[in-house]
MDAnalysis code that builds the backbone (N, CA, C; Angstrom):
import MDAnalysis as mda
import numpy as np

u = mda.Universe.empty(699, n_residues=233, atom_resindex=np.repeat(np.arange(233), 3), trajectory=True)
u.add_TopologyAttr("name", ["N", "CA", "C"] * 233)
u.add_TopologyAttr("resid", np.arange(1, 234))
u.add_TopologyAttr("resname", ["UNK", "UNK", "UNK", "UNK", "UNK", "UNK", "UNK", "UNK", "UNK", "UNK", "UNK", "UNK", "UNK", "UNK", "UNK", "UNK", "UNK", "UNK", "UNK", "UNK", "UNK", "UNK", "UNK", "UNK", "UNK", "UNK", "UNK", "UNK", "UNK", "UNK", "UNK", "UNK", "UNK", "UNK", "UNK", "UNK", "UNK", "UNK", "UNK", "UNK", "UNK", "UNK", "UNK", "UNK", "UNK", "UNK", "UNK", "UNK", "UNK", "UNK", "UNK", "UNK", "UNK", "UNK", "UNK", "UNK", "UNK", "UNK", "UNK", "UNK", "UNK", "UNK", "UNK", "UNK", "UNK", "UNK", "UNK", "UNK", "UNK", "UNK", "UNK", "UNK", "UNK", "UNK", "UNK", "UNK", "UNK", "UNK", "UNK", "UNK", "UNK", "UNK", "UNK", "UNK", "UNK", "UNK", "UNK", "UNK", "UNK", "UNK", "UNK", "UNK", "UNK", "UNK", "UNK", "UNK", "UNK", "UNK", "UNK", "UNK", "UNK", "UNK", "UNK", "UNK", "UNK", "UNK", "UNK", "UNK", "UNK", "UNK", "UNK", "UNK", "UNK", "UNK", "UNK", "UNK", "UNK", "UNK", "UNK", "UNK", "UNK", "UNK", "UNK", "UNK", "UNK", "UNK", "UNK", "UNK", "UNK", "UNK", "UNK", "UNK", "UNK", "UNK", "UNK", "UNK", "UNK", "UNK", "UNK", "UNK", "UNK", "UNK", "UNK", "UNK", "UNK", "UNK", "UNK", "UNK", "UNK", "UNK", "UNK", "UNK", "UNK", "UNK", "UNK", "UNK", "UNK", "UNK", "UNK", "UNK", "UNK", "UNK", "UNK", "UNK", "UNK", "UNK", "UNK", "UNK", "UNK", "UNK", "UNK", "UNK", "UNK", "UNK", "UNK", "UNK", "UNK", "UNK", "UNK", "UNK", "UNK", "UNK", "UNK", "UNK", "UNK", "UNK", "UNK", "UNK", "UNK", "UNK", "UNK", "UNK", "UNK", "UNK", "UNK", "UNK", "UNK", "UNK", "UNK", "UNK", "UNK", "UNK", "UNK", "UNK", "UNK", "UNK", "UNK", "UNK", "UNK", "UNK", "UNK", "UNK", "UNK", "UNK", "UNK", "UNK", "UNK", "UNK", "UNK", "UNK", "UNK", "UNK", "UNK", "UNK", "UNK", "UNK", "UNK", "UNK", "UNK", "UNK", "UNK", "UNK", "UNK"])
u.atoms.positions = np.array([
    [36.083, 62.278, 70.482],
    [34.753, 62.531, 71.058],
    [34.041, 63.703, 70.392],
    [34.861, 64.568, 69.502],
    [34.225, 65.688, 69.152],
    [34.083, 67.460, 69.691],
    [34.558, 66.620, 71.431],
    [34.976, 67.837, 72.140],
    [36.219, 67.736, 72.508],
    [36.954, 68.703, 71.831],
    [38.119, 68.771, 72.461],
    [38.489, 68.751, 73.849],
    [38.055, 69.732, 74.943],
    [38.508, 69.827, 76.081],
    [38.202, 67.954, 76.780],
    [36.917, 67.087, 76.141],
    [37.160, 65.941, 76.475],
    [38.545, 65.109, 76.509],
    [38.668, 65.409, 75.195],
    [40.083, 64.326, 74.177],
    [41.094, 65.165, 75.192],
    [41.458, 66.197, 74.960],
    [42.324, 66.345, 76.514],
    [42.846, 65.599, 77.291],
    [41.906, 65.412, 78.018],
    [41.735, 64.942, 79.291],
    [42.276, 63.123, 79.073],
    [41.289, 62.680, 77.790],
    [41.652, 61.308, 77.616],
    [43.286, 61.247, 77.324],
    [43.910, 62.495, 76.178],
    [45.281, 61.998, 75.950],
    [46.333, 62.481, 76.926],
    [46.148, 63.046, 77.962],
    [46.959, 63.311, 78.701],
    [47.879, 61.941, 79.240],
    [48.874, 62.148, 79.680],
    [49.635, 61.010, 80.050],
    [49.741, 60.032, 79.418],
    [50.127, 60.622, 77.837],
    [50.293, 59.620, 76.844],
    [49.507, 58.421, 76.183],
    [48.363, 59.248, 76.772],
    [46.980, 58.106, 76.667],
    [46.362, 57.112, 77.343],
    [47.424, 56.872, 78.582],
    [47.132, 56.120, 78.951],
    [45.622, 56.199, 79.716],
    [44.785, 54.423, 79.928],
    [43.541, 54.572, 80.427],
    [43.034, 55.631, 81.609],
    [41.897, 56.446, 81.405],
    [41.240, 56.947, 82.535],
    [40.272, 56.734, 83.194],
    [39.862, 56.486, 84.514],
    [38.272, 56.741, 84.760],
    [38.043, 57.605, 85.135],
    [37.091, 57.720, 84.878],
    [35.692, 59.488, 84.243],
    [34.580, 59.310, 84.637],
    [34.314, 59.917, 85.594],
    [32.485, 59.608, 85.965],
    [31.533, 60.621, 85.093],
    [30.608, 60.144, 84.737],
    [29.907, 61.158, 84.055],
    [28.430, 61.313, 85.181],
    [28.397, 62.691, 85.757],
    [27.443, 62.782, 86.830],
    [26.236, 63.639, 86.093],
    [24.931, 63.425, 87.209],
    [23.623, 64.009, 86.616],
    [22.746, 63.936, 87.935],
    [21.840, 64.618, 87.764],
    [20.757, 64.153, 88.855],
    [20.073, 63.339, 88.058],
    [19.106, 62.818, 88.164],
    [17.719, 62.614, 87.487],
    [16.982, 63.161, 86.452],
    [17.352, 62.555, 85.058],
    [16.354, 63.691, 84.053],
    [17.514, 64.706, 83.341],
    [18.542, 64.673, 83.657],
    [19.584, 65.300, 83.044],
    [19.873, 64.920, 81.796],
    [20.131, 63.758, 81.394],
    [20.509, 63.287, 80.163],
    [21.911, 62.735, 80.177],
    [22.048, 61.665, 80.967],
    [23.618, 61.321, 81.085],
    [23.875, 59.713, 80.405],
    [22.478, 59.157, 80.324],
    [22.545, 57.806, 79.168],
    [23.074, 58.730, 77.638],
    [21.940, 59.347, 77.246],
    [22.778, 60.152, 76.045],
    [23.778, 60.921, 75.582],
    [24.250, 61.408, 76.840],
    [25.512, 61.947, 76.983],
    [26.478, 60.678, 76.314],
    [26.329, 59.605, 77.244],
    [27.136, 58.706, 77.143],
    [27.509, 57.681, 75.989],
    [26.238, 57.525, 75.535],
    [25.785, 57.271, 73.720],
    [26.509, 58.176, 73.435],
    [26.064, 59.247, 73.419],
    [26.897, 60.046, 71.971],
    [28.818, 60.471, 72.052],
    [28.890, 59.904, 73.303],
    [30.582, 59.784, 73.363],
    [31.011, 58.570, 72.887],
    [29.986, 57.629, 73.023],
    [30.471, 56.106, 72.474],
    [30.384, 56.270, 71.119],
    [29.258, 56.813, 70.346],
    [29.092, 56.983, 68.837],
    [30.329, 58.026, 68.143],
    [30.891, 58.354, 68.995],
    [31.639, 59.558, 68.336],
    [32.929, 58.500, 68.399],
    [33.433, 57.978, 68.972],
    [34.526, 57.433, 69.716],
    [34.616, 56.683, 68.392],
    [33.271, 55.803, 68.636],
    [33.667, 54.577, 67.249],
    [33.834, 55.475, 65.674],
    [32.890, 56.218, 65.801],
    [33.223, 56.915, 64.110],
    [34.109, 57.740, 63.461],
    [34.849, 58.314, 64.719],
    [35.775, 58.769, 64.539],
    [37.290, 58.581, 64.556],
    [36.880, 57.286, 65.437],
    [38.627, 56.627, 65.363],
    [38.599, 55.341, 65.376],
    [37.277, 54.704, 64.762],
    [37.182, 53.243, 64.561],
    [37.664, 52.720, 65.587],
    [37.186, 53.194, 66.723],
    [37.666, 52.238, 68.064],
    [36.552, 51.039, 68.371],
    [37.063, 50.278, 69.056],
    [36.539, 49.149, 69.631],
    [35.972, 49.773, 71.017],
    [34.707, 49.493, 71.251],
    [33.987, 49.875, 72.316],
    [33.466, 48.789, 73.453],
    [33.053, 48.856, 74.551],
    [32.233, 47.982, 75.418],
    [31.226, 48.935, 76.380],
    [29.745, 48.852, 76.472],
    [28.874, 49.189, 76.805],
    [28.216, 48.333, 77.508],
    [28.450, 48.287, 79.325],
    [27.359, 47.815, 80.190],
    [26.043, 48.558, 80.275],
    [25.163, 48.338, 79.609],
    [23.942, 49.077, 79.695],
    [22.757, 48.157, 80.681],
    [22.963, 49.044, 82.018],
    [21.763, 48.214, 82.823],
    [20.376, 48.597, 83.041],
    [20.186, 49.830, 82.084],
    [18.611, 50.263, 82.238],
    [17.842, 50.221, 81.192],
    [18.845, 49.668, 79.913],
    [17.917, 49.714, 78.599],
    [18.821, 48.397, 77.929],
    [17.853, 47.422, 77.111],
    [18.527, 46.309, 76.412],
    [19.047, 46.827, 75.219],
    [19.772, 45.627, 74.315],
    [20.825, 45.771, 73.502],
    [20.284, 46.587, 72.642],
    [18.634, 45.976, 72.172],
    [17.822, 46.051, 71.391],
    [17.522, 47.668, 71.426],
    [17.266, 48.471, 72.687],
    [16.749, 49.957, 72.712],
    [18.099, 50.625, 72.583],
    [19.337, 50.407, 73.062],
    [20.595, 50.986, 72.447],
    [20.778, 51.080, 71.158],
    [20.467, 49.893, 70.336],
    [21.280, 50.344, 68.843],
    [20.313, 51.033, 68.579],
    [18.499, 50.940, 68.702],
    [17.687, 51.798, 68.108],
    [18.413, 53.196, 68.392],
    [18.532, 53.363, 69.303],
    [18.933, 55.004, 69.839],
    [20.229, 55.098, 69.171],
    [21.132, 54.562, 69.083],
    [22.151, 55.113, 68.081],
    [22.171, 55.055, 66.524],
    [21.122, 54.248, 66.638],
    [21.009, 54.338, 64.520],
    [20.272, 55.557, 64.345],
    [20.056, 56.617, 65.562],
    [18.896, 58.087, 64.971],
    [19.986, 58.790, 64.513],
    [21.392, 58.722, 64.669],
    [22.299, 59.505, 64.615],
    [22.655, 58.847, 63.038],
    [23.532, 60.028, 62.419],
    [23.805, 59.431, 61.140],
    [25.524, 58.752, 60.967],
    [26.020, 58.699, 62.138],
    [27.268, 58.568, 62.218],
    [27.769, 57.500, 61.972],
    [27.277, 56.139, 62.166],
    [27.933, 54.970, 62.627],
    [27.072, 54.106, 61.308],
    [28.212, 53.597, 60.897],
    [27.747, 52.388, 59.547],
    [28.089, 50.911, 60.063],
    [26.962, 50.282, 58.749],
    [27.337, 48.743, 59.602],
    [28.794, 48.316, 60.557],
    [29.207, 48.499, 59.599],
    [30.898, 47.907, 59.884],
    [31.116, 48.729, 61.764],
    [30.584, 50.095, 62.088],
    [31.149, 50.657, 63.374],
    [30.074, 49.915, 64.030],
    [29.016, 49.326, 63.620],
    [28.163, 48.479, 64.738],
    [29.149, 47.270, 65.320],
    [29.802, 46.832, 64.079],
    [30.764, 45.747, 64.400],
    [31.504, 46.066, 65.705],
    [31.439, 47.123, 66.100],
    [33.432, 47.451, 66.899],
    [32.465, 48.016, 68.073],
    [30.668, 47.879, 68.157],
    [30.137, 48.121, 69.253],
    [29.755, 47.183, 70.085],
    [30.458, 46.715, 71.195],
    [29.657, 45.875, 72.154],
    [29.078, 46.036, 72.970],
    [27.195, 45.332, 73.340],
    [26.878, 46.222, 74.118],
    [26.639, 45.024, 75.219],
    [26.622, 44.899, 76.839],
    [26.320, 44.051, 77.961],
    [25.173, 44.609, 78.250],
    [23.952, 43.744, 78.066],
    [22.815, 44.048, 79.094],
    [22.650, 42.999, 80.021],
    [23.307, 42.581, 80.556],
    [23.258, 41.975, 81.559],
    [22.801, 42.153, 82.842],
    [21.489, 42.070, 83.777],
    [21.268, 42.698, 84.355],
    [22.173, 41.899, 85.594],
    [22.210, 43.005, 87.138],
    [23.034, 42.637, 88.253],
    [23.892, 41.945, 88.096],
    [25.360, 42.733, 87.616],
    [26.208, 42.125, 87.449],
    [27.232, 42.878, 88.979],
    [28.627, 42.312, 88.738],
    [29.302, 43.179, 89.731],
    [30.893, 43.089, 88.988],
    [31.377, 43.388, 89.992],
    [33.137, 44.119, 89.256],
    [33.803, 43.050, 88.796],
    [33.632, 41.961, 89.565],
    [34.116, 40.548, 88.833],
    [33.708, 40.463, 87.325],
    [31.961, 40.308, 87.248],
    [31.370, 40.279, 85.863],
    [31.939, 40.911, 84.981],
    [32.118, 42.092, 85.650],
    [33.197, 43.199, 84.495],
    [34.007, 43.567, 84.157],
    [35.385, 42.157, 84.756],
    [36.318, 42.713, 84.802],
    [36.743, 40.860, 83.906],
    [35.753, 40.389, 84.059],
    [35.771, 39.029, 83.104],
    [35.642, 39.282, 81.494],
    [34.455, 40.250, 81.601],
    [33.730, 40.529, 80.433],
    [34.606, 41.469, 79.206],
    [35.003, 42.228, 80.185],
    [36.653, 43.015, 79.200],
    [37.263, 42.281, 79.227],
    [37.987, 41.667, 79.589],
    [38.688, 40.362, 79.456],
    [38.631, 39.606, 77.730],
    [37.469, 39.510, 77.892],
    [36.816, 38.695, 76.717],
    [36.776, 39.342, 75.352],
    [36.848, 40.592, 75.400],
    [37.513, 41.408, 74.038],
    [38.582, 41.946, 73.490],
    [38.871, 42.157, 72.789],
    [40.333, 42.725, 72.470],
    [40.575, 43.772, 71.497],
    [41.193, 44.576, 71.795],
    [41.572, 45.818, 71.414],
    [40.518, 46.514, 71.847],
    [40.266, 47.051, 72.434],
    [39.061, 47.716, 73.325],
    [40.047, 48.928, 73.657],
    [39.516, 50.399, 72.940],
    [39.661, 51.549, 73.555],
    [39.081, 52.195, 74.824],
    [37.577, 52.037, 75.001],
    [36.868, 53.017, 76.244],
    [35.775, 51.480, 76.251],
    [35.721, 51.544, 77.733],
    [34.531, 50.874, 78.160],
    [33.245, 51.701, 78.774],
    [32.157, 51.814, 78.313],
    [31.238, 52.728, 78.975],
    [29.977, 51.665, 80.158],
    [29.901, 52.454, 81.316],
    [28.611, 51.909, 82.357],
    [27.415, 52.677, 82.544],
    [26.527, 52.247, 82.025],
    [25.268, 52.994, 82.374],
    [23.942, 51.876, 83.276],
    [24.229, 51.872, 84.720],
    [24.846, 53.123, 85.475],
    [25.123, 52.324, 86.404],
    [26.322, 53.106, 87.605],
    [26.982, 52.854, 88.039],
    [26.117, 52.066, 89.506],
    [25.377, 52.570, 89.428],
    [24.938, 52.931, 90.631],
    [23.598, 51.437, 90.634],
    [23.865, 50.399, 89.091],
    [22.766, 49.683, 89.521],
    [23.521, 48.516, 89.690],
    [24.754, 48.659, 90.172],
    [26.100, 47.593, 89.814],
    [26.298, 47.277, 91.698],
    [25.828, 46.206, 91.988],
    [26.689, 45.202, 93.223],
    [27.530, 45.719, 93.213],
    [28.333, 46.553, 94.905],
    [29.404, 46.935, 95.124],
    [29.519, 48.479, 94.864],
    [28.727, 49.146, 94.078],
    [28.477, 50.247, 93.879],
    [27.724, 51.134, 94.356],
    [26.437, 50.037, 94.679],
    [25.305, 50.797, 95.355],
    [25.936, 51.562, 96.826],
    [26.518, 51.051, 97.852],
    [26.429, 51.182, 99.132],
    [27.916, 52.089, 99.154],
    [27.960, 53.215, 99.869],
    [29.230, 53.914, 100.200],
    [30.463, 53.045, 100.128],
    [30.024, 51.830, 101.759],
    [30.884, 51.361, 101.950],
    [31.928, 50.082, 101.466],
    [30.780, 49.884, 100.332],
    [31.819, 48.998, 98.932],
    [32.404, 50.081, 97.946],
    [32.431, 51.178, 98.236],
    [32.125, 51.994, 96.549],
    [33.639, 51.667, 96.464],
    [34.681, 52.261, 97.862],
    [35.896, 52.280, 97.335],
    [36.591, 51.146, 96.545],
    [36.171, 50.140, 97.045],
    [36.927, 48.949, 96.605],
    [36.581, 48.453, 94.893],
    [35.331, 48.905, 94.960],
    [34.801, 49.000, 93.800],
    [35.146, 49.768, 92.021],
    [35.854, 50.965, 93.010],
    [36.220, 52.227, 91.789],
    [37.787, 51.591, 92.156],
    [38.712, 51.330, 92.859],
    [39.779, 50.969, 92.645],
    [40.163, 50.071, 91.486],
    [39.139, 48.636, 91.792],
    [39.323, 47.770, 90.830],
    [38.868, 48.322, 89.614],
    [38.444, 49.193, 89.271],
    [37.997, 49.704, 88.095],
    [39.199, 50.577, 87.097],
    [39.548, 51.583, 88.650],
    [40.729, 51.982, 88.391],
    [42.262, 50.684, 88.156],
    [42.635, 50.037, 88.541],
    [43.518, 48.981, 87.802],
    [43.057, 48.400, 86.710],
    [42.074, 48.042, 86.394],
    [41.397, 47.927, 84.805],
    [42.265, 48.726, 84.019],
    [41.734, 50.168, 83.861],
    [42.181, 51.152, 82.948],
    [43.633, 50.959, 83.021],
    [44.456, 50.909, 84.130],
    [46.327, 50.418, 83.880],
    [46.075, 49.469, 82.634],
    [45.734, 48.036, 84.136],
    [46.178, 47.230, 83.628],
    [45.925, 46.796, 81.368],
    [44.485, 46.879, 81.162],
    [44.205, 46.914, 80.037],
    [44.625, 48.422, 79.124],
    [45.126, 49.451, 80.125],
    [45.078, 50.633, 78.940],
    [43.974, 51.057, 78.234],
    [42.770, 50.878, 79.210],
    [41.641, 51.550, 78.138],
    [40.613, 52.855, 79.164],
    [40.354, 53.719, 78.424],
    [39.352, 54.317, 79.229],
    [37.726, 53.823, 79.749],
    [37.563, 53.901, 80.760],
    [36.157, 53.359, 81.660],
    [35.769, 54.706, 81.704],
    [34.420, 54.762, 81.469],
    [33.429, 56.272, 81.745],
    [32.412, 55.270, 82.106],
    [31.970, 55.816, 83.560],
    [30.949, 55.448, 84.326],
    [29.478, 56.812, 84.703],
    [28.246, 56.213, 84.208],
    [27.852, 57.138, 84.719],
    [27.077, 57.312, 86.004],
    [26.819, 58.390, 87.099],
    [26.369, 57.856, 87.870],
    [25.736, 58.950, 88.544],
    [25.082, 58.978, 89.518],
    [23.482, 59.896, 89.582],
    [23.877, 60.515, 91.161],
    [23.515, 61.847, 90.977],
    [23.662, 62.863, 91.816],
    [22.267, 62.890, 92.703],
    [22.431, 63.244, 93.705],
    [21.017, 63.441, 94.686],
    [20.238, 64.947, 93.732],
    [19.005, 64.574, 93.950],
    [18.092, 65.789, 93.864],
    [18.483, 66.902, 94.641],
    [18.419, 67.824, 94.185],
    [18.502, 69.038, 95.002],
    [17.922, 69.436, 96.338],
    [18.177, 70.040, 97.250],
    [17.046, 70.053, 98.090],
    [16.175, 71.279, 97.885],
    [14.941, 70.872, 98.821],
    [14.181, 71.637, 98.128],
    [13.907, 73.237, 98.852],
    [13.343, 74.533, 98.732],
    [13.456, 75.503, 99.559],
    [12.073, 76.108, 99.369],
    [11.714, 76.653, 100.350],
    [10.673, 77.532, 100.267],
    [10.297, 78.179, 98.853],
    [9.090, 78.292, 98.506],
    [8.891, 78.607, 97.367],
    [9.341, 80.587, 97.310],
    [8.977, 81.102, 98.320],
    [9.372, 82.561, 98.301],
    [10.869, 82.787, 97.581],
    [11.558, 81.422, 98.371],
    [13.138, 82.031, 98.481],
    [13.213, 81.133, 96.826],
    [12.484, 80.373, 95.871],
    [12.597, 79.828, 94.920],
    [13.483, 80.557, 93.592],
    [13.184, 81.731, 93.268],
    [13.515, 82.902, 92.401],
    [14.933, 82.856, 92.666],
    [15.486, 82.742, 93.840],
    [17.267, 83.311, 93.890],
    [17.684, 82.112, 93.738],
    [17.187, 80.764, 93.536],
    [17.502, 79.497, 93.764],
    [18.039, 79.038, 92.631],
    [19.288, 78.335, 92.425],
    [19.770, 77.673, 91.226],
    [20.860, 76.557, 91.672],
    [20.488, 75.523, 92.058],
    [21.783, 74.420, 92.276],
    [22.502, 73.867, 91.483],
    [23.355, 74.528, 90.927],
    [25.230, 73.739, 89.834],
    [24.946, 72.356, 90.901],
    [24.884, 71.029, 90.033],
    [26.299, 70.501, 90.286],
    [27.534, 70.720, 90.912],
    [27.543, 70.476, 91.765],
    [29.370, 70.441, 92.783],
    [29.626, 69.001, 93.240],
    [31.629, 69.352, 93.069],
    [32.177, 67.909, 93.695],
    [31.545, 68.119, 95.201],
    [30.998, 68.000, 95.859],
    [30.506, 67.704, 97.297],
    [29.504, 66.497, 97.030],
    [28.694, 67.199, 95.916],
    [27.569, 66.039, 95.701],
    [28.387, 64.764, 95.278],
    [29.620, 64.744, 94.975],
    [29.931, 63.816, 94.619],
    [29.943, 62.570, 96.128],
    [30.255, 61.634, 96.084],
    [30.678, 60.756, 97.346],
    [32.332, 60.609, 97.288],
    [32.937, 60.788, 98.265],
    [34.443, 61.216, 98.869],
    [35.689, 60.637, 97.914],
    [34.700, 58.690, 97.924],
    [36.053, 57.670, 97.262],
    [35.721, 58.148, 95.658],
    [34.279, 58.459, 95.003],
    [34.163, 59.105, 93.935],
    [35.020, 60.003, 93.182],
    [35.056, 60.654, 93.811],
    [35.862, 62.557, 94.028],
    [37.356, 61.970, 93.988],
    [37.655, 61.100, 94.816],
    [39.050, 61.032, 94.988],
    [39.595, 59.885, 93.779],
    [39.284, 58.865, 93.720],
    [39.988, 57.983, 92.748],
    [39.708, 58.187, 91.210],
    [38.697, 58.594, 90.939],
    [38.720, 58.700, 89.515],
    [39.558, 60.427, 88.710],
    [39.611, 59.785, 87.903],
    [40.477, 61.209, 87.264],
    [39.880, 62.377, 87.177],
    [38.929, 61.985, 86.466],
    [37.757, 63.294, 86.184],
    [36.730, 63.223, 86.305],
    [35.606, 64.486, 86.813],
    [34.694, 64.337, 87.104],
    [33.794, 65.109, 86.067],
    [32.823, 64.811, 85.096],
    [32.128, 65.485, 84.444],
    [30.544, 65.677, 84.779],
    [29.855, 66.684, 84.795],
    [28.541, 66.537, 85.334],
    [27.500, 67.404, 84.033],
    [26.664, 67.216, 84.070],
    [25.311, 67.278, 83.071],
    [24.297, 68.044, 83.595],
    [24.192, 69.570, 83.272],
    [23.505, 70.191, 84.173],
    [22.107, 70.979, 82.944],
    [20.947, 71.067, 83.072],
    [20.049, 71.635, 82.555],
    [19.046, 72.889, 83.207],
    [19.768, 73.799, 83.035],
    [18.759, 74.608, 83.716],
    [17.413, 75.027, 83.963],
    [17.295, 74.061, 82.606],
    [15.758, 74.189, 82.100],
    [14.738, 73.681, 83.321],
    [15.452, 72.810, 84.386],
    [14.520, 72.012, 85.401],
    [14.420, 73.080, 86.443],
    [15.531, 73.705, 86.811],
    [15.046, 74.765, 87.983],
    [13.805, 75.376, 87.373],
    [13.956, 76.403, 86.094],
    [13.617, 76.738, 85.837],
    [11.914, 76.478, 85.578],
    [11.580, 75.342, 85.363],
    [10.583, 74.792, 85.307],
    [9.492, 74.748, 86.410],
    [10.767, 74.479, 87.417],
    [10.108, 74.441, 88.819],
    [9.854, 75.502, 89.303],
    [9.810, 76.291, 89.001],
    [9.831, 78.354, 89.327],
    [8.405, 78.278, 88.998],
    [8.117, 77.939, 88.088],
    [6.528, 77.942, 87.657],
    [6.376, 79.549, 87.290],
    [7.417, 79.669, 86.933],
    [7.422, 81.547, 86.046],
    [6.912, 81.688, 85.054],
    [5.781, 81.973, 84.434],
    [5.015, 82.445, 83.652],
    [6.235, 83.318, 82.165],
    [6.609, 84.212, 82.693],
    [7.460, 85.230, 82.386],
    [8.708, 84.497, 81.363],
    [9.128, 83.427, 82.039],
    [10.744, 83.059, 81.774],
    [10.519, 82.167, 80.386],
    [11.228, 82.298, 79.864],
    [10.911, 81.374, 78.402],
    [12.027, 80.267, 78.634],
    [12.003, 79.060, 78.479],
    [12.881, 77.921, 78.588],
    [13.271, 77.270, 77.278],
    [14.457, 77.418, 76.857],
    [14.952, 76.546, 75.929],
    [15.214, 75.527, 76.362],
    [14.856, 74.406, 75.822],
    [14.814, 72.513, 76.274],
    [16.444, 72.317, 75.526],
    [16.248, 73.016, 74.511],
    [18.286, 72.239, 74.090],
    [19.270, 72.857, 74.668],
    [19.195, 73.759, 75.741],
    [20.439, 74.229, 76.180],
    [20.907, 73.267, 76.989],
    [22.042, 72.768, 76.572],
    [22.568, 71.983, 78.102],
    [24.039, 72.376, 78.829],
    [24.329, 72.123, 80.080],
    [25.829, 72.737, 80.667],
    [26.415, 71.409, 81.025],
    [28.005, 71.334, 80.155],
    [28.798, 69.987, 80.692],
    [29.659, 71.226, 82.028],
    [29.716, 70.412, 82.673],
    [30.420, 70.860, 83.973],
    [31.886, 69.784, 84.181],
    [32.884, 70.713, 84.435],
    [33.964, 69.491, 84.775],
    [34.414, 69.873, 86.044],
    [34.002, 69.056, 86.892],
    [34.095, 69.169, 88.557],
    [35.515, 68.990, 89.113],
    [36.316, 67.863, 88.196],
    [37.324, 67.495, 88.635],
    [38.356, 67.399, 87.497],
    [39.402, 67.503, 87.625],
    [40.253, 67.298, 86.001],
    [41.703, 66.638, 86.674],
    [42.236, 65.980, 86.968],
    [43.425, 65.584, 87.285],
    [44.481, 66.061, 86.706],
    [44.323, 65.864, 85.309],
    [45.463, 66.725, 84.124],
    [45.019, 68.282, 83.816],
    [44.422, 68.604, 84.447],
    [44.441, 70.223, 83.757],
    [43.275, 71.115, 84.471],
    [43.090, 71.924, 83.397],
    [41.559, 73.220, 84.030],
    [40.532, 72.520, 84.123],
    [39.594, 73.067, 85.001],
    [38.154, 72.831, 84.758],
    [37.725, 73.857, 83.754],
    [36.652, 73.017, 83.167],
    [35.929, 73.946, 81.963],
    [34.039, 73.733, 82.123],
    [33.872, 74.470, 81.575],
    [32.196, 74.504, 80.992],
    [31.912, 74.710, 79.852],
    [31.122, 73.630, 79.652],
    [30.972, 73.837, 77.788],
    [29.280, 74.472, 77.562],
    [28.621, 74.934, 77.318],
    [27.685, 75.414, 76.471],
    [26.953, 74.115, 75.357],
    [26.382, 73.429, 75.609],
    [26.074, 72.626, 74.556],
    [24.300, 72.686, 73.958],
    [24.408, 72.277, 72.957],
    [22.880, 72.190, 72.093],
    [22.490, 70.880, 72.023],
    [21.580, 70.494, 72.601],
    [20.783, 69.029, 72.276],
    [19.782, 68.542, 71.309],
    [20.373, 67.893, 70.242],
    [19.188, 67.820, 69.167],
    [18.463, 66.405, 69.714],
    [16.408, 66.562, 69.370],
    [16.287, 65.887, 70.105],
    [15.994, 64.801, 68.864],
    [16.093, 65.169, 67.999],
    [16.231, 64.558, 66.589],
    [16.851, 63.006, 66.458],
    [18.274, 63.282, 66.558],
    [19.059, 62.000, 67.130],
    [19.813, 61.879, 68.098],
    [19.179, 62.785, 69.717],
    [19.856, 62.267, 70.549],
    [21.419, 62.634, 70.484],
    [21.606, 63.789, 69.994],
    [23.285, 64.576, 69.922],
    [23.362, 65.555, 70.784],
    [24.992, 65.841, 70.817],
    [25.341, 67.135, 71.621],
    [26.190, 67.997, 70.291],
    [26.209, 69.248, 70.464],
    [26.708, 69.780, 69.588],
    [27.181, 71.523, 70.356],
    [28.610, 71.823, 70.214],
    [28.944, 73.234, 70.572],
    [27.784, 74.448, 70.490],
])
C-alpha cells in the first residue's frame, strides 16, 4: 500500500484475509483514499483486485486512476471494477466467486449496499463479509460514512474540533471488523470557523486508526496531491 503501518495490519496473522472499514464523514476523501490503496496494491505487488464502485461508473474510475502515474496497461488487466448499481451480499459474494486469485476486494460504499443500509441487517451483513475474507483469504476494505458532526453555538465554535471516534462508529461495525481506519481533514472545521486570521492548507490530511485488532493505533500525517488524486507521508 505504500504505508507501512497499513501493510501491518494486512500481514499480521500470516496474511491471512481482513476486513477494514475505511470511515469519513462527508467530503473527507474516502473514494480516493480507497483508489489510491487499490492503485498501490496492484503496482506494487501485481495483485489481482475487485472494486464495487456504487457512486461512480467503470468509466469515471479508470479516468481517476490513469491521473496517477503508477499503473500500466497490463495492471489495468488485474483491475476489476463492479458498477453495478443495488446490489447486496449475495451479489457479492457471487461476484468474487467469479475471479480468481484476488488479493483485496474494495466497496465504495458500504452504506449504498441492501443489508447495509439499516442497523438492524448491518450485523449479518459484515459477518458474511467477514467469512469471505476466511473463506477466500483475501482482504475486503469497505468504505463507509460517519454522521456529520453536530453542530454548536457559534460563540463556543473556536474551542470546537470533532476527531473521528469509534463511537461514531455503529456497535456490529466496531466489533466485527478488524480495523477501523478513518479520514479526517481539518481543513472543514476550520472552514466553518469563518476565521479570517487562520490560513488553511487543503492537502493536509489525518488517517486515524480507531481500531487495530493486531496492534497500536496510529496517526499518520498525510499530503494530498490534487494533481492525481494521491496520498503521500
Amino acid at each position: 500500500t505504500g504505508f507501512f503501518e497499513i501493510e501491518n495490519i494486512l500481514n499480521e496473522n500470516n496474511g491471512n484475509g481482513k476486513l477494514i472499514a475505511l470511515a469519513s464523514r462527508p467530503g473527507m476523501g474516502k473514494t480516493t483514499f480507497l483508489h489510491h490503496l487499490l492503485s498501490r496494491m496492484v503496482s506494487l505487488n501485481e495483485s489481482n483486485v475487485l472494486l464495487f464502485s456504487l457512486e461512480m461508473s467503470k468509466e469515471q474510475v479508470t479516468k481517476r486512476l490513469k491521473r496517477n502515474d503508477w499503473l500500466t496497461d497490463k495492471d489495468f488487466d488485474r483491475i476489476h471494477i463492479d458498477d453495478t448499481p443495488k446490489i447486496d451480499i449475495d451479489y457479492i459474494e457471487k461476484a468474487i466467486s467469479k475471479h480468481n486469485n484476488l488479493s483485496a476486494v474494495f466497496i465504495d460504499y458500504a452504506g449504498l449496499i441492501d443489508g447495509f443500509r439499516f442497523s438492524c441487517e448491518r450485523e449479518k451483513f459484515l459477518l458474511r463479509l467477514k467469512k469471505i475474507c476466511g473463506d477466500k483469504n483475501i482482504h475486503l476494505i469497505y468504505a463507509c460514512q460517519l454522521p456529520r458532526p453536530y453542530s454548536l453555538p457559534r460563540s463556543d465554535s473556536k474551542k470546537f474540533e470533532r476527531f473521528p471516534a469509534l463511537v461514531d462508529i455503529d456497535t456490529n461495525s466496531a466489533k466485527i471488523t478488524d480495523a477501523v481506519l478513518a479520514i479526517y481533514r481539518k481543513v472543514y472545521t476550520l472552514k466553518e470557523l469563518e476565521d479570517e486570521s487562520i490560513t488553511i492548507d487543503w492537502k493536509k490530511v489525518e488517517l486515524i486508526c480507531l481500531k487495530n485488532s493486531f496492534g497500536e493505533l496510529f496517526k499518520l500525517d498525510l499530503n494530498f496531491s490534487d494533481n492525481d488524486l494521491t496520498y503521500s507521508y
